[in-house]
C-alpha positions in Angstrom: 94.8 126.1 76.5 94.4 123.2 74.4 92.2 120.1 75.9 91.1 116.9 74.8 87.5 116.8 75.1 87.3 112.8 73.6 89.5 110.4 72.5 89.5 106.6 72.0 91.4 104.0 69.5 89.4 101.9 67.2 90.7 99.4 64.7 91.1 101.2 61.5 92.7 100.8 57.8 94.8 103.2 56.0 97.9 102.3 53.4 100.0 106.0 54.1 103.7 106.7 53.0 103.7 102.9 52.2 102.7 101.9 55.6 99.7 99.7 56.4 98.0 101.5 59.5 95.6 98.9 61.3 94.4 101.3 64.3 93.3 105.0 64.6 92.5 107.6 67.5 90.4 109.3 67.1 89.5 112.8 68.8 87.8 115.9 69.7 90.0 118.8 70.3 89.2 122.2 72.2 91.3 125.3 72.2 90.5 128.2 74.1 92.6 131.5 74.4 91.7 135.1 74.7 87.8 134.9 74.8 88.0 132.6 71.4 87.3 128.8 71.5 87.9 126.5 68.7 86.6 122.6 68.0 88.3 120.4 65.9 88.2 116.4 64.9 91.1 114.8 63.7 92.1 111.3 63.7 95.3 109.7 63.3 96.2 106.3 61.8 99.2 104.5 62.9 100.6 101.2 62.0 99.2 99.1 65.4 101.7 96.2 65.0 100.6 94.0 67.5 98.3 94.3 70.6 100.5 95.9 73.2 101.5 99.2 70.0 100.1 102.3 70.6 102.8 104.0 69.2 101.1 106.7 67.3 102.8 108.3 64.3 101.9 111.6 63.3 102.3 111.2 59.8 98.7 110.0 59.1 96.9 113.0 60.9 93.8 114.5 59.7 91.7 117.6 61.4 89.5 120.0 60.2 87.8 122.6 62.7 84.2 121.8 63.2 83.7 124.7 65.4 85.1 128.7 65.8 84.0 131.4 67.4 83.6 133.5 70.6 83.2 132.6 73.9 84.4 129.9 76.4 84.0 125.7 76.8 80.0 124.9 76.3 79.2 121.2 77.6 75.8 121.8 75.3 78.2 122.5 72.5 80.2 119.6 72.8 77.4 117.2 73.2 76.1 118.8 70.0 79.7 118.1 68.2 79.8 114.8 69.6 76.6 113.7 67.8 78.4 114.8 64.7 81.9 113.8 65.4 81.7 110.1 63.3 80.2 111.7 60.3 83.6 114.4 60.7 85.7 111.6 61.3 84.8 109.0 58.7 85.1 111.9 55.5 88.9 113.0 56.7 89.4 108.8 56.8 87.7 108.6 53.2 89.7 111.9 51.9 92.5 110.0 53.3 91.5 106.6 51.6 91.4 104.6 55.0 88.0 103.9 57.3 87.5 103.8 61.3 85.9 100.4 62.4 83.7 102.3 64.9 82.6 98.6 65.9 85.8 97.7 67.2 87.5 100.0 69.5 90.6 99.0 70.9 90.6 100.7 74.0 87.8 102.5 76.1 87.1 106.1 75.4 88.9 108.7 77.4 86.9 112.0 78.2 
């Protein structure tokens, strides 16, 4: 079972496959299947042409699991990821050469 623990677009910038991307999402994934649970925080950049597009392309999507191991959902453990989750996010942005404007989201967070 895959969940999405958090999630919320900001305003972003990213130049990927010759494509300006102005807006990101940004999330924390959990996946849980026999007895093993796995966190990870990726972020995708897509292009965010005008104020009504969401259309997110998957092209621009960058994860790296912050969490393995045994065991089952842990609201503790998420809390803990969560404090971390920014610092996760913005090095996959700088690997990527693009930044998250954390200080302008673009919608409200979904959780």
């Amino acid at each position: 079972m895959t969940l999405n623990i958090y999630s919320q677009y900001f305003s972003a910038k990213l130049l990927f496959n010759d494509v300006p991307r102005r807006a990101a999402m940004v999330m924390l994934v959990c996946t849980s299947e026999a007895g093993n649970v796995q966190y990870e925080a990726a972020v995708t950049f897509f292009p965010h042409n005008d104020e009504e597009d969401y259309a997110v392309s998957y092209d621009a999507y960058f994860s790296k699991v912050v969490y393995e191991g045994k065991g089952r959902r842990s609201k503790k453990r998420e809390q803990q990821l969560l404090a971390e989750f920014r610092d996760h996010i913005d090095e996959l942005a700088q690997q990527a050469g693009g930044e998250v404007h954390w200080e302008q989201p673009l919608r409200e967070a979904r959780w």
